[in-house]
BAVEXDO-818237 format. One record per residue (C-alpha): x, y, z; residue in three letters. Coordinates in steps of 0.02 Angstrom, whole numbers, plus 50000, padded with zeros to 5 digits. Layout:
N
XYZALA ...
This chain:
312
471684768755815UNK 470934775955971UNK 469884791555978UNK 468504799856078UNK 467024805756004UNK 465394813156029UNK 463614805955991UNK 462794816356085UNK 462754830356226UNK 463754823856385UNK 464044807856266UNK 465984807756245UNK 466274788956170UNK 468234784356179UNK 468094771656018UNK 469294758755917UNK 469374764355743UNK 470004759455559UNK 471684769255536UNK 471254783955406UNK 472024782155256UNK 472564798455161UNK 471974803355004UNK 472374814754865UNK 472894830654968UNK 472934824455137UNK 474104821655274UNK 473994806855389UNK 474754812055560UNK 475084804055723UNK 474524814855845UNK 475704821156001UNK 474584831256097UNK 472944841556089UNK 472394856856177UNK 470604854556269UNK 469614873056233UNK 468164878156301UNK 467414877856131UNK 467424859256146UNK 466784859656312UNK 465304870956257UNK 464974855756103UNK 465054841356245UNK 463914850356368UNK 462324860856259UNK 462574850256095UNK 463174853655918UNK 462594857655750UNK 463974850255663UNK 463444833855672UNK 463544815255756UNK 465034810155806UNK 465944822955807UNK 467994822455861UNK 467874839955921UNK 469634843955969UNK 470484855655850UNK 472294862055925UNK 473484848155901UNK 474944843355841UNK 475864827655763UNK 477094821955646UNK 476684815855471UNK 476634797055448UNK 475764794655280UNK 475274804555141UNK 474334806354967UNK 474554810854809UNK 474724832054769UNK 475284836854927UNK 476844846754894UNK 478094852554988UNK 477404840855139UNK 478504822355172UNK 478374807755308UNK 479234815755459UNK 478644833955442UNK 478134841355614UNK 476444851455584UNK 474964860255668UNK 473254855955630UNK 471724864155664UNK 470184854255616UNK 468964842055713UNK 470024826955741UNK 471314830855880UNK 470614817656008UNK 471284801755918UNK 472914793255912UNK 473014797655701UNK 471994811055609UNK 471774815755415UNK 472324834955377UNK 471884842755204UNK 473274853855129UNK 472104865355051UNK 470294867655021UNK 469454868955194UNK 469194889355224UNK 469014886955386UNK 470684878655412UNK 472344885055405UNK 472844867155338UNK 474474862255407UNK 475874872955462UNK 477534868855498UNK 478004868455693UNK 479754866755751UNK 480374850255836UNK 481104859155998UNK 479594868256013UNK 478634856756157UNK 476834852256158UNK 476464860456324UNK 476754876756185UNK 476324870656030UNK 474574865356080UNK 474104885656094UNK 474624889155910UNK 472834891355855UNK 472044900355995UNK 473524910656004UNK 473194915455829UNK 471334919255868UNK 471834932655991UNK 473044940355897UNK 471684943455777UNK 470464948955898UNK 472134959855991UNK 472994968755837UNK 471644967355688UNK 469894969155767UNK 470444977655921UNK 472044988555834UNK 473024987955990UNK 474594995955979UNK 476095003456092UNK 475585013156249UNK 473495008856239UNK 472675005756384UNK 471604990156357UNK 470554981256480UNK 470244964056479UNK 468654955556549UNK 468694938256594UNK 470214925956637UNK 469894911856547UNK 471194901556466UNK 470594912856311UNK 470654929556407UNK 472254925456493UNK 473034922656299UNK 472174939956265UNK 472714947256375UNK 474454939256351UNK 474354944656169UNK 473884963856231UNK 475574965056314UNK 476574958656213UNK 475934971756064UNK 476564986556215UNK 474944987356294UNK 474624992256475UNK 473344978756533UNK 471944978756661UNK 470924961656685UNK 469354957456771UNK 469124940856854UNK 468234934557002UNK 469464921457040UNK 470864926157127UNK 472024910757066UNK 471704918756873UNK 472094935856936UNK 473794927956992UNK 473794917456808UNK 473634938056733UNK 474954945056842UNK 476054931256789UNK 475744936556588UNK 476214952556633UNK 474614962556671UNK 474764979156745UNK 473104977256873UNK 471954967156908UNK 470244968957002UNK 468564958357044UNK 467094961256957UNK 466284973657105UNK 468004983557100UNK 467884988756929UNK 467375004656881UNK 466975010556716UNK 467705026456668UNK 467965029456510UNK 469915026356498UNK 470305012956389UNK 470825013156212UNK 470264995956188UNK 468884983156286UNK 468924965456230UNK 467394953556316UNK 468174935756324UNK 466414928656402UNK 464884925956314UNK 463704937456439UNK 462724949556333UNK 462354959656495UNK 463994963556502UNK 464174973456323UNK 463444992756375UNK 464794991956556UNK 466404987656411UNK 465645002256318UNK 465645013456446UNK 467405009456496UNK 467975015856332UNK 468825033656296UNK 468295042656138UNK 468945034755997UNK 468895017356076UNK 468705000356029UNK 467704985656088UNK 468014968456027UNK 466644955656066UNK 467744938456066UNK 466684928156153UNK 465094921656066UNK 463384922356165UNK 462404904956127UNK 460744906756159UNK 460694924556252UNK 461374934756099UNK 460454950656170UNK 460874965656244UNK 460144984856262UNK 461454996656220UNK 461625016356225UNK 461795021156031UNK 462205037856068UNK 463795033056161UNK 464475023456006UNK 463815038955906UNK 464485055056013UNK 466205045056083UNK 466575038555903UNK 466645019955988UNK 466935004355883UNK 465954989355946UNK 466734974355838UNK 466524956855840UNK 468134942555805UNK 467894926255775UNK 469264912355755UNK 470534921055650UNK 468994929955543UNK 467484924355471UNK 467644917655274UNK 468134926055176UNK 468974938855291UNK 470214927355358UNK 471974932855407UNK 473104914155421UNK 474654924855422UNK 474064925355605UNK 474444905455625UNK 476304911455588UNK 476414924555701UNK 475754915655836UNK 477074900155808UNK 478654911455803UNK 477894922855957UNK 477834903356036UNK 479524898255982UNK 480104915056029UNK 479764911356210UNK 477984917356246UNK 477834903156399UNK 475934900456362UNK 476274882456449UNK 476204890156625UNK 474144891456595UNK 474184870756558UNK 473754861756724UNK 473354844956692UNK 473974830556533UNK 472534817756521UNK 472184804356398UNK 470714800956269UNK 469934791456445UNK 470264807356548UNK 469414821156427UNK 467474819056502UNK 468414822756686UNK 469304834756608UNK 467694844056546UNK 467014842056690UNK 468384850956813UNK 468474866356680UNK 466564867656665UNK 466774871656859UNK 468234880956856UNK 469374868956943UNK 470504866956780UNK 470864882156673UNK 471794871856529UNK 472234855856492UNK 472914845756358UNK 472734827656292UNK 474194816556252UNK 473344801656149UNK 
């Protein structure tokens, strides 16, 4: 098989592989397509910790072509999800059980296409970071800041729970992207204001500096969800008193929580909110293959691309 890995930072290797072979437990699928997220990115452009070579993408889906012993209900044929670093390859290996921070697989329907299906996972991440951490309901007023393929699905997510939604972007093209999702207004960056309005703030960009202006947009009572993590600039100065006096929640979210406070209910939810016709395929701009990732990376680290997705 074929698959494109990293050995390094800016060193994306497209390599010819043995064919995995599954064991006890494991899945072998043929991969269809994989989303390209900016966590990915992030790994190809300041390094990783998780090790050399890494296959870093992690929101594909395939169809089962071989499997091991003890793996249940699963069969040759089955459509599935899969979530864990191995997406950029023609085949990849996916445990049933026993990873906590995979879902394992999940079964995807076949008319669901892979312009949609690719989204499953960060889908589920925001509706985490929307309903649980942020506890968005009917009629709040949330603000979202950020249009990133990530704050778009936020954002997304926030309006389909009933939620009016404000977003703040620079770029006018994701303002449009917003609109388009079904955001209420949008605004730049110098037109925002602050006042103290919003039920809930979610920060889909890792700038610390950002964290006392999304508290100060909050009303009483109000909730601010930190989505986006902050690398190597994890520090801000922030008014205690306003989180004391106006009873404001800062929170963080991460993936679809941190073990052991993981909610995988949300990888359903966000597959049947996909199937149900949430057209998440409109943010997907560009279909490249294991040659075209590093290009790829390269137009989203400049904002030329806001999502794209491999087909091995």
């Amino acid at each position: 098989m074929r698959a494109a890995r990293l050995h390094g930072i800016g060193d994306l290797r497209v390599e010819t592989l043995p064919d995995p072979v599954p064991g006890p437990g494991e899945l072998l699928v043929q991969i269809e397509a994989c989303g390209l997220c900016p966590t990915d990115l992030r790994k190809f452009t300041i390094g990783t910790s998780d090790g050399y070579p890494l296959n870093p993408g992690h929101e594909w889906v395939g169809r089962v072509v071989g499997a091991g012993a003890e793996v249940g209900e699963w069969s040759v044929g089955d459509r599935v999800y899969g979530d864990t670093y191995a997406g950029y390859a023609d085949l990849a290996l996916l445990a049933v059980a026993g990873n906590p921070w995979s879902h394992g697989p999940l079964a995807v329907p076949d008319d669901l296409p892979v312009e949609r299906a690719v989204f499953i996972e960060p889908l589920a991440d925001c509706l985490h970071a929307v309903l649980g951490q942020g506890r968005v309901s009917a009629g709040d007023a949330v603000i979202v800041l950020g249009a990133g393929q990530m704050g778009l699905q936020l954002a997304a997510t926030a309006v389909h729970a009933g939620a009016s939604v404000r977003v703040v972007e620079p770029d006018a093209r994701r303002r449009g992207l917003a609109r388009g999702l079904g955001a209420a207004e949008t605004m730049t960056p110098e037109t925002f204001v602050p006042v103290g309005d919003a039920d809930c703030v979610i920060l889909s960009i890792g700038e610390a500096s950002l964290v006392p202006a999304c508290i100060d947009a909050c009303a009483a009572g109000g909730r601010v969800v930190l989505f986006a993590g902050f690398g190597n600039r994890p520090e801000a100065t922030i008014d205690l008193n306003a989180l004391h006096y106006r009873e404001i929640a800062l929170v963080g979210s991460e993936w679809i929580g941190t073990p052991p406070n993981v909610h995988r209910e949300r990888y359903a939810e966000a597959r049947d909110l996909l199937a149900g016709g949430l057209a998440l395929e409109t943010l997907v701009e560009r279909t490249v293959g294991l040659d075209g990732i590093a290009d790829a990376f390269a137009d989203m680290r400049e904002r030329r691309l806001m999502k794209a997705i491999l087909v091995p």
